[in-house]
KOLLO-551089 format. One record per residue: residue number from 1; residue in one letter; x, y, z of N, C-alpha, C in turn. Coordinates in pm, whole numbers. Example, Ala and Ser with C-alpha at 12.3 -4.5 7.8 and 13.67 -1.06 7.14 Angstrom:
BEGIN
<rec pos="1" code="a" n_u="1319" n_v="-569" n_w="780" ca_u="1230" ca_v="-450" ca_w="780" c_u="1320" c_v="-330" c_w="780"/>
<rec pos="2" code="s" n_u="1285" n_v="-225" n_w="708" ca_u="1367" ca_v="-106" ca_w="714" c_u="1290" c_v="3" c_w="787"/>
This chain:
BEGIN
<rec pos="1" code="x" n_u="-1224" n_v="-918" n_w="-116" ca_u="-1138" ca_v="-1018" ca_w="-177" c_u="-1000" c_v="-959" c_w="-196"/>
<rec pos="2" code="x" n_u="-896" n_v="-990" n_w="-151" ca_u="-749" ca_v="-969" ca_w="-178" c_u="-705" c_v="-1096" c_w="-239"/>
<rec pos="3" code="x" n_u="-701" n_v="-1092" n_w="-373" ca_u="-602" ca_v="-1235" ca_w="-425" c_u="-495" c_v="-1212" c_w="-401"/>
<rec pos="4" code="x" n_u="-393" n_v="-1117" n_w="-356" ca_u="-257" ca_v="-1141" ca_w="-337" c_u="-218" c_v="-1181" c_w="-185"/>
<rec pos="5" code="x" n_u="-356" n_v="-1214" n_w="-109" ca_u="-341" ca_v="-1284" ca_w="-19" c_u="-336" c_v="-1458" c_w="-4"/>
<rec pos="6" code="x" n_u="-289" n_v="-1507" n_w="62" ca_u="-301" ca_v="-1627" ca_w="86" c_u="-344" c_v="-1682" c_w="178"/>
<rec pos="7" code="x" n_u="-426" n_v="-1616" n_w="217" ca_u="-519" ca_v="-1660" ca_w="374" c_u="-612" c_v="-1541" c_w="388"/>
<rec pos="8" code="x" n_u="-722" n_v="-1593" n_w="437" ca_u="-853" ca_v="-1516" ca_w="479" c_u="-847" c_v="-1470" c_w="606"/>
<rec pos="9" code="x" n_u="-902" n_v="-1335" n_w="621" ca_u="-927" ca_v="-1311" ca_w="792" c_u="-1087" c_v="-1278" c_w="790"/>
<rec pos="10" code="x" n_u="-1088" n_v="-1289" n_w="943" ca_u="-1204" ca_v="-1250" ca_w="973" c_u="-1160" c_v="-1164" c_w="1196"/>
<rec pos="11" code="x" n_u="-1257" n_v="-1093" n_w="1163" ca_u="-1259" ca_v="-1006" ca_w="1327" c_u="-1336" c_v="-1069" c_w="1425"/>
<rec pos="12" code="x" n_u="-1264" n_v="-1024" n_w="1517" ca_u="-1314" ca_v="-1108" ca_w="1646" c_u="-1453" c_v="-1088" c_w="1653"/>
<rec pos="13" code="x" n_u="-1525" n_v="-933" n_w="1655" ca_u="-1617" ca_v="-883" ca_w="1635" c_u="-1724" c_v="-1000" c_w="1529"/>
<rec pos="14" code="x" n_u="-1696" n_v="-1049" n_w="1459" ca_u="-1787" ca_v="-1102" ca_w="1388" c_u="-1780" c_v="-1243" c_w="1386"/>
<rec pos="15" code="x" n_u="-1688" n_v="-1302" n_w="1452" ca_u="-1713" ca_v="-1436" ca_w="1488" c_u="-1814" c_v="-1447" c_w="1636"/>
<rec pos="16" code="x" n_u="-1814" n_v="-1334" n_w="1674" ca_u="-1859" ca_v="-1323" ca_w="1855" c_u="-2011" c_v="-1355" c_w="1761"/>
<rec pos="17" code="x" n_u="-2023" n_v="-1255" n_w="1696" ca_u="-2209" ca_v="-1192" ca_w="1638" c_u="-2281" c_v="-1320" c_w="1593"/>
<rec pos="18" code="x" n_u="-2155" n_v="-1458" n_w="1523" ca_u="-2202" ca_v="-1517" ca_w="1430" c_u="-2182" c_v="-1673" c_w="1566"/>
<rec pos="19" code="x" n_u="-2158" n_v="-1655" n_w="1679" ca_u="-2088" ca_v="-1735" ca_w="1718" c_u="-2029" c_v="-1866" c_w="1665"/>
<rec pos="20" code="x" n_u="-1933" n_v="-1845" n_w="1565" ca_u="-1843" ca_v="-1924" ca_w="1545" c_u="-1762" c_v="-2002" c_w="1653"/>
<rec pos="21" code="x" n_u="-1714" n_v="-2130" n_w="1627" ca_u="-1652" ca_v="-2207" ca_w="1733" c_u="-1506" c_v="-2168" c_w="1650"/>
<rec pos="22" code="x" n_u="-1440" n_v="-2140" n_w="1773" ca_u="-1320" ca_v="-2064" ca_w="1725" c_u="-1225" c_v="-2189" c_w="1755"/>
<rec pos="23" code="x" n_u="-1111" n_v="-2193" n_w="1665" ca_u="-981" ca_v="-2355" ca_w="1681" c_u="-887" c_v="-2283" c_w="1719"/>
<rec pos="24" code="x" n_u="-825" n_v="-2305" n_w="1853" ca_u="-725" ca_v="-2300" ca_w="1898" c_u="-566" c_v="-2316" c_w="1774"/>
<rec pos="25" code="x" n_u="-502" n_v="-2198" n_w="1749" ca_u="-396" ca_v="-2270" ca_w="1623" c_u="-335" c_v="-2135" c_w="1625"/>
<rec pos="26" code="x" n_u="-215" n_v="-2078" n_w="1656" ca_u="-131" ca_v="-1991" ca_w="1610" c_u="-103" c_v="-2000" c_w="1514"/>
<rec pos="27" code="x" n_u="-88" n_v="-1837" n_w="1423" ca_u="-41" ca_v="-1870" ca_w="1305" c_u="34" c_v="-1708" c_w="1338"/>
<rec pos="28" code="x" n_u="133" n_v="-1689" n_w="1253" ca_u="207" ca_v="-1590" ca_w="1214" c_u="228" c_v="-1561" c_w="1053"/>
<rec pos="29" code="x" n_u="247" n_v="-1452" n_w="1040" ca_u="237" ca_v="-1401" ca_w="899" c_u="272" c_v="-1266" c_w="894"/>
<rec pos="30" code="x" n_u="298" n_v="-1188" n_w="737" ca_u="332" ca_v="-1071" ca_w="749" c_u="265" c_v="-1028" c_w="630"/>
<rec pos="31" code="x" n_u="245" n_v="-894" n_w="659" ca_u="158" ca_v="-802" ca_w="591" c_u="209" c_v="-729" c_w="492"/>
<rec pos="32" code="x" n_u="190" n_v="-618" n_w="403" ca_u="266" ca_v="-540" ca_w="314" c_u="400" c_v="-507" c_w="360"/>
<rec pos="33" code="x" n_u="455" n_v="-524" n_w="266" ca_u="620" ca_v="-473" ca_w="313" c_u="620" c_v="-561" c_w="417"/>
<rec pos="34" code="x" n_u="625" n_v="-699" n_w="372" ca_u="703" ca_v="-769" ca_w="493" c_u="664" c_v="-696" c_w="627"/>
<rec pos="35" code="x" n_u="579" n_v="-598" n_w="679" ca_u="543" ca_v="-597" ca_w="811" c_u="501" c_v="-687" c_w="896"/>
<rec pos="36" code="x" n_u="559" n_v="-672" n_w="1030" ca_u="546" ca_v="-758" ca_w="1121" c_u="387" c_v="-722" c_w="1195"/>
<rec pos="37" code="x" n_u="299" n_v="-876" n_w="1188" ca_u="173" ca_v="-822" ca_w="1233" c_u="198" c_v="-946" c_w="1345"/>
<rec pos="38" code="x" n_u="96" n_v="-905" n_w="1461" ca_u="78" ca_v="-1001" ca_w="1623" c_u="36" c_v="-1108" c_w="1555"/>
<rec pos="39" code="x" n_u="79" n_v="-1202" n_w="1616" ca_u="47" ca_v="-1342" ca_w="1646" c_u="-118" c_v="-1369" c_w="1632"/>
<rec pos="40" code="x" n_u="-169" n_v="-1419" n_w="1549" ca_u="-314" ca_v="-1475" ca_w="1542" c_u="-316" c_v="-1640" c_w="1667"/>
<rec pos="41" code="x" n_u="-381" n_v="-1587" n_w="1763" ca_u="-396" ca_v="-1702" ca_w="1816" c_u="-538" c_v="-1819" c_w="1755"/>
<rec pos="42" code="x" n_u="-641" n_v="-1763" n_w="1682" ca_u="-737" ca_v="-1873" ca_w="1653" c_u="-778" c_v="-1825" c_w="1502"/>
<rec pos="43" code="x" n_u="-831" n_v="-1957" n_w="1465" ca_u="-876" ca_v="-1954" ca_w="1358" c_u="-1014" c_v="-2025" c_w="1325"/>
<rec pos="44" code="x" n_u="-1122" n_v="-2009" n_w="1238" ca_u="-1211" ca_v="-2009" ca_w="1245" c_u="-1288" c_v="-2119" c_w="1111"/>
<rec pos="45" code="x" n_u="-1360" n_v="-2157" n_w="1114" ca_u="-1438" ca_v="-2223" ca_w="981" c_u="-1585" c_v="-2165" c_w="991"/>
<rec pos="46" code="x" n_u="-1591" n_v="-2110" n_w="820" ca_u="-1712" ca_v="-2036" ca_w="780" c_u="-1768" c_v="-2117" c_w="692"/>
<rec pos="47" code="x" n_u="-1897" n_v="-2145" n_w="672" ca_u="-2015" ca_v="-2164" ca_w="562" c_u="-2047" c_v="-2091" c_w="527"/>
<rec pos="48" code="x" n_u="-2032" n_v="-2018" n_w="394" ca_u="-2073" ca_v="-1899" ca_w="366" c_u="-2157" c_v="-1904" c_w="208"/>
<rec pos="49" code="x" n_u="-2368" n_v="-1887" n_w="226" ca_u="-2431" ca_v="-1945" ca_w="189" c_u="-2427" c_v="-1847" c_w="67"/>
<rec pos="50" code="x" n_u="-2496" n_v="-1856" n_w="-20" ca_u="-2518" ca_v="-1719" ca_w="-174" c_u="-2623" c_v="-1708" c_w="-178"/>
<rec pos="51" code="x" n_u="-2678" n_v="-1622" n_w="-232" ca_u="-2814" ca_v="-1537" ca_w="-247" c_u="-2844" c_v="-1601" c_w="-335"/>
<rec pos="52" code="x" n_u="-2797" n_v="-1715" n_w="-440" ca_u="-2864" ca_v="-1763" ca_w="-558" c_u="-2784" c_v="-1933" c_w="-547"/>
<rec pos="53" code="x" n_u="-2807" n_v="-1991" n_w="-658" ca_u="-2809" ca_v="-2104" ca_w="-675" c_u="-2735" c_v="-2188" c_w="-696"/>
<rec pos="54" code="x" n_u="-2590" n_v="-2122" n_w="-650" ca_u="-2468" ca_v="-2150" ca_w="-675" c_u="-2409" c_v="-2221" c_w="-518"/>
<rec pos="55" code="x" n_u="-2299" n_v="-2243" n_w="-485" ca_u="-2281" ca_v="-2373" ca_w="-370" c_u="-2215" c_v="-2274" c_w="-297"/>
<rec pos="56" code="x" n_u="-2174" n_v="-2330" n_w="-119" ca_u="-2178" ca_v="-2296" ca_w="-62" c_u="-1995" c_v="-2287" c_w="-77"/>
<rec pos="57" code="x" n_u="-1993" n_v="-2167" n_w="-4" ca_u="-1835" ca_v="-2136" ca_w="16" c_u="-1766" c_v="-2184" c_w="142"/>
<rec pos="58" code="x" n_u="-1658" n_v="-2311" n_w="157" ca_u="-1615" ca_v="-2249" ca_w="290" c_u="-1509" c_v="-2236" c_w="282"/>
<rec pos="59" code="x" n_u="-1474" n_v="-2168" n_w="427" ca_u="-1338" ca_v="-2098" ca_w="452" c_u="-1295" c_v="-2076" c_w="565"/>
<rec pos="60" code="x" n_u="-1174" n_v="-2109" n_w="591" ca_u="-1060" ca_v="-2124" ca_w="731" c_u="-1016" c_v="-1989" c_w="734"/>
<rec pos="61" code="x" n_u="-1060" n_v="-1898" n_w="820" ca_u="-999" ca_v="-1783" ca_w="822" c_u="-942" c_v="-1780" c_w="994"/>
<rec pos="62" code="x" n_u="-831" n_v="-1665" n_w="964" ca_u="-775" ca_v="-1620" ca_w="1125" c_u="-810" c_v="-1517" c_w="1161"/>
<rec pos="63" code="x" n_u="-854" n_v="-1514" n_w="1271" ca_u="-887" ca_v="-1445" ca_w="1353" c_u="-848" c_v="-1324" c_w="1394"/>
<rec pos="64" code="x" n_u="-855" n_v="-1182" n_w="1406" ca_u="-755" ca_v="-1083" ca_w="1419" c_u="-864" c_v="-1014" c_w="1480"/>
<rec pos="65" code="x" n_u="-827" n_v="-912" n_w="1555" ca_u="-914" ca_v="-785" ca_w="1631" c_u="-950" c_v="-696" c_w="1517"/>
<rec pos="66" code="x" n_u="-823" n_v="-610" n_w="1429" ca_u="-879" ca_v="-522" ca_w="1330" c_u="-821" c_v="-653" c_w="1217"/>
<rec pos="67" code="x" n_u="-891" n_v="-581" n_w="1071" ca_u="-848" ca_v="-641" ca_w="980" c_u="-787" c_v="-506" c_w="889"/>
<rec pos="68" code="x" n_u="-817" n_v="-425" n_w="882" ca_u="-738" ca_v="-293" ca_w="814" c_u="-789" c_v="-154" c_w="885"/>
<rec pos="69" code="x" n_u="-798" n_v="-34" n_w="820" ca_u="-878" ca_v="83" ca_w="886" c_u="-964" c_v="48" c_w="767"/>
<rec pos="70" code="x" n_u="-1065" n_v="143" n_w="777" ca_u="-1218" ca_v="153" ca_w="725" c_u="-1209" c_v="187" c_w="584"/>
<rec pos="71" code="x" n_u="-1267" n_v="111" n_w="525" ca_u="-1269" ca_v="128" ca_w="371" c_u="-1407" c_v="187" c_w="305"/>
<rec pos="72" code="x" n_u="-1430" n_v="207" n_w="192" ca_u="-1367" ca_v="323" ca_w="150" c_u="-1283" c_v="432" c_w="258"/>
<rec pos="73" code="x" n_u="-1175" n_v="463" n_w="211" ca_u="-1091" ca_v="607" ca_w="302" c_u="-1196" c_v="710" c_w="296"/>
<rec pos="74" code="x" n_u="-1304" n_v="705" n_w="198" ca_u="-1361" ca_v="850" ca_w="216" c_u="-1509" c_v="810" c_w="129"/>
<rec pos="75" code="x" n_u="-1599" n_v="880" n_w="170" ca_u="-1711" ca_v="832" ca_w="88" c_u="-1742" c_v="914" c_w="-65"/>
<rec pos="76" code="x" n_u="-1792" n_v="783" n_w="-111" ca_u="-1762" ca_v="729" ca_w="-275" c_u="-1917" c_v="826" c_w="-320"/>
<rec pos="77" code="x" n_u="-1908" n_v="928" n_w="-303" ca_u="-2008" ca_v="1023" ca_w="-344" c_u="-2097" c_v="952" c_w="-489"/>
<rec pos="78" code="x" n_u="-2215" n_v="911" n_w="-530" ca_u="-2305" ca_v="921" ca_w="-619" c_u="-2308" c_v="795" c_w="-704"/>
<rec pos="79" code="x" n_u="-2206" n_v="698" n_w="-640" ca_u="-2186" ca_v="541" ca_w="-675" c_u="-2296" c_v="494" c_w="-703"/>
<rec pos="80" code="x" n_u="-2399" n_v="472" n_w="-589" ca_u="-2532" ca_v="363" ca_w="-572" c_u="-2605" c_v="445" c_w="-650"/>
<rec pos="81" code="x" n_u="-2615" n_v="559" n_w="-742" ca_u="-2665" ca_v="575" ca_w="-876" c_u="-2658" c_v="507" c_w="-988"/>
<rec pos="82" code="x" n_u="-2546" n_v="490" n_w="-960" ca_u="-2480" ca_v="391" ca_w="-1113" c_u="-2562" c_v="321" c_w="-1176"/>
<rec pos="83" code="x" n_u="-2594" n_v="378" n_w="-1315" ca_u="-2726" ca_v="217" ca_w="-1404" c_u="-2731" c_v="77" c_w="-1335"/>
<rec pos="84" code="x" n_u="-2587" n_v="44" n_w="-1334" ca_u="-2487" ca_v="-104" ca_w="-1332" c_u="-2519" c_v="-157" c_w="-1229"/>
<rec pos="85" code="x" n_u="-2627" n_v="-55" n_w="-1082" ca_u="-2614" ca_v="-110" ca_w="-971" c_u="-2712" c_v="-137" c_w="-947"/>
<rec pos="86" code="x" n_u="-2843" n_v="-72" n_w="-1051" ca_u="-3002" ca_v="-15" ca_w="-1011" c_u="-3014" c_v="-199" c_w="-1026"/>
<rec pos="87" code="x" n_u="-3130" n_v="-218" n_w="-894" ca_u="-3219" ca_v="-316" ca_w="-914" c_u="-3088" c_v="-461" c_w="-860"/>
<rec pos="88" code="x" n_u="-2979" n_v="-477" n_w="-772" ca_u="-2904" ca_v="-496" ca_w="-776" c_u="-2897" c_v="-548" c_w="-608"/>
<rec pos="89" code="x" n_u="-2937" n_v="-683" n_w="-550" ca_u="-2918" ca_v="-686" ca_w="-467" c_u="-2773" c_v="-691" c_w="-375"/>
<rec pos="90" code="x" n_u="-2698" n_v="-579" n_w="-298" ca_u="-2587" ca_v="-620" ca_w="-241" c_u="-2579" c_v="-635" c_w="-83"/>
<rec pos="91" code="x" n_u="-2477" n_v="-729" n_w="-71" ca_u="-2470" ca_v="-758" ca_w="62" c_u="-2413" c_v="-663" c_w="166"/>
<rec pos="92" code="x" n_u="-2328" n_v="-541" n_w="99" ca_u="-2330" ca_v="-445" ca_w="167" c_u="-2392" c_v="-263" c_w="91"/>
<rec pos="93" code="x" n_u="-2508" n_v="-241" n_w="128" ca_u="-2596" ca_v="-151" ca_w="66" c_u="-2530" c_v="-32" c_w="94"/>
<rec pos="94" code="x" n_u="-2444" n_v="-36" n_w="208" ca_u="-2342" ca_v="110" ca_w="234" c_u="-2227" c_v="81" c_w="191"/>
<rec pos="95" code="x" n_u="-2194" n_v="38" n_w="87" ca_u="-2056" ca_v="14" ca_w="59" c_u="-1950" c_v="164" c_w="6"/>
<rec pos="96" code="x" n_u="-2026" n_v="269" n_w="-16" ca_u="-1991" ca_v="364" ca_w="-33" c_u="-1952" c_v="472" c_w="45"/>
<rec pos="97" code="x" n_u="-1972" n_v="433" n_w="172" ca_u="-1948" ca_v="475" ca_w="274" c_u="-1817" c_v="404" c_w="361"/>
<rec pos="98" code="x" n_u="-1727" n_v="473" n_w="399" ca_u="-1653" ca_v="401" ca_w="549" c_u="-1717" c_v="340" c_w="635"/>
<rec pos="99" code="x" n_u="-1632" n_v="199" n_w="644" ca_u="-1685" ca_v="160" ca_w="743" c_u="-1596" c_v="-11" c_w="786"/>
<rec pos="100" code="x" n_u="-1628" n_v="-39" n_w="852" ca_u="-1469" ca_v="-158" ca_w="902" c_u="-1510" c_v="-278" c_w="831"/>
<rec pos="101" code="x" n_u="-1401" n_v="-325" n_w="812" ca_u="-1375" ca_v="-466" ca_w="727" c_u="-1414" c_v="-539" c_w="820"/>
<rec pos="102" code="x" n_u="-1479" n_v="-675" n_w="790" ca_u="-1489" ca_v="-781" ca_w="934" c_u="-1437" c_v="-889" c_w="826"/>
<rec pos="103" code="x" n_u="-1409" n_v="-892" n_w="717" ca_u="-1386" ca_v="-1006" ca_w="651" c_u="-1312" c_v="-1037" c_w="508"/>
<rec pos="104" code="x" n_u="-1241" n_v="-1072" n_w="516" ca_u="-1125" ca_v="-1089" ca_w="363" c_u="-1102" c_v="-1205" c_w="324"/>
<rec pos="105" code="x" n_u="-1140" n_v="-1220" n_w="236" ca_u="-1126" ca_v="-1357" ca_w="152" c_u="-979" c_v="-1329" c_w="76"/>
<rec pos="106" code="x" n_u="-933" n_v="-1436" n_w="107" ca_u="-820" ca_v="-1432" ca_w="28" c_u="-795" c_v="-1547" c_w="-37"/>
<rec pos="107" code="x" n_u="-691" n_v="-1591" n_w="-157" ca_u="-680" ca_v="-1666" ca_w="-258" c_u="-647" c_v="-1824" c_w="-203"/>
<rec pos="108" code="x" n_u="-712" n_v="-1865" n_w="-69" ca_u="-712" ca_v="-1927" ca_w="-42" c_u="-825" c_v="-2023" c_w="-44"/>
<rec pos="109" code="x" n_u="-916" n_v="-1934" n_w="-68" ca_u="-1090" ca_v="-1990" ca_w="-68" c_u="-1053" c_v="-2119" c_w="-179"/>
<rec pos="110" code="x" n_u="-1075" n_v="-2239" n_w="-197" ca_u="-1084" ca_v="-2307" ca_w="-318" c_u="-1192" c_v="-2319" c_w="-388"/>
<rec pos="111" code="x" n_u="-1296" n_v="-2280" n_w="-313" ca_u="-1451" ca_v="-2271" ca_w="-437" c_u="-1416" c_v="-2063" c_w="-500"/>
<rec pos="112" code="x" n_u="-1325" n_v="-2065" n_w="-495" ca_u="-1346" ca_v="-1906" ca_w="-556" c_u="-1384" c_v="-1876" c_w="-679"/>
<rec pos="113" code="x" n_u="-1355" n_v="-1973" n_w="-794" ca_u="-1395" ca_v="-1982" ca_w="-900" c_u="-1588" c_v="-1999" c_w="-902"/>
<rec pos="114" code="x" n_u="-1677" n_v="-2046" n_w="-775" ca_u="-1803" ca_v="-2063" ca_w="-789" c_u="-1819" c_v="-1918" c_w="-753"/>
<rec pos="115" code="x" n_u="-1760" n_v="-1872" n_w="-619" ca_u="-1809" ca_v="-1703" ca_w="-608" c_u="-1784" c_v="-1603" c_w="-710"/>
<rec pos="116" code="x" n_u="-1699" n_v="-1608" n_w="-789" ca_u="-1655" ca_v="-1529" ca_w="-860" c_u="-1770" c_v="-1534" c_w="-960"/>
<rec pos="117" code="x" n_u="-1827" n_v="-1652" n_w="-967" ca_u="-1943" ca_v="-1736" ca_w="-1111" c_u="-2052" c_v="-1619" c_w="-1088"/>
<rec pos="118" code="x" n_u="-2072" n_v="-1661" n_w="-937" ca_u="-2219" ca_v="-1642" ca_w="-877" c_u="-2251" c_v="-1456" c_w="-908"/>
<rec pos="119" code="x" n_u="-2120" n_v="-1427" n_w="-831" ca_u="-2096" ca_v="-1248" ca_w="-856" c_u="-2139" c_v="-1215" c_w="-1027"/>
<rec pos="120" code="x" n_u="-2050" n_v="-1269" n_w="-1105" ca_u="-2104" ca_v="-1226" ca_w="-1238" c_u="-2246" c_v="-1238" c_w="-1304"/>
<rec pos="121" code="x" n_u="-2288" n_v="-1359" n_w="-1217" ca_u="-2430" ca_v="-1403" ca_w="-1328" c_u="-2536" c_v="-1322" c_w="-1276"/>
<rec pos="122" code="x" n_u="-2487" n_v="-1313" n_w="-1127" ca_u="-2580" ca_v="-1163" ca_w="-1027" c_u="-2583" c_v="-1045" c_w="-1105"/>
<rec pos="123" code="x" n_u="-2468" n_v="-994" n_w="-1162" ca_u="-2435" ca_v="-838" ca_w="-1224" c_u="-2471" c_v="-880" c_w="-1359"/>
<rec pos="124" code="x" n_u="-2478" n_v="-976" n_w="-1414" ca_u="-2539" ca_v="-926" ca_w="-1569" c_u="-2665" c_v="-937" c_w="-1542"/>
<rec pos="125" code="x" n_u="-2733" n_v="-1084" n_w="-1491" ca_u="-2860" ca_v="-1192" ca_w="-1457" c_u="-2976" c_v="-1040" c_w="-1463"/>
């Protein structure tokens, strides 16, 4: 999630996996510091379902080859110990590890207020 974004991406790589029907639509935009990033030629529509009982998300994201370098920069040594995490289903179980973004929600989602719901009632629930 980047809220100081205003648009979602997603990688080519994971629209191929999910075969998404990709929409023809240039868009241009710029990145930190006003950097100049390539031309997004397509953009995409996601259903994106929740592990619990809360509604479905969707979202218009663009399309890009990379979306950043690999996050964590370095692995998050002794994290998935954490009390806070035990017993804790997540959608990415290596998150402590590097490894490539395929997807960024940004403050464009308009159900974000239900994911944001769903995330909390998961981490206390």
């Amino acid at each position: 999630m980047d809220s100081g974004s205003t648009l979602s991406f997603v990688t080519t790589k994971l629209v191929q996996r999910l075969k998404a029907k990709k929409i023809r639509k240039s868009t241009s935009f710029t990145g930190i510091s006003q950097t100049s990033v390539p031309t997004s030629r397509y953009q995409v529509d996601l259903d994106l379902i929740p592990n619990s009982d809360q509604p479905n998300i969707s979202v218009r994201a663009i399309v890009l080859d990379r979306i950043s370098g690999d996050q964590p920069g370095f692995p998050l040594h002794g994290v998935r110990e954490q009390p806070f995490l035990k017993g804790k289903k997540l959608a990415d179980p290596l998150f402590d590890q590097p490894g490539s973004i395929d997807l960024l929600f940004g403050a464009d989602i308009s159900s974000m207020k239900y994911f944001f719901k769903a995330m909390l009632l998961e981490q206390i629930g």
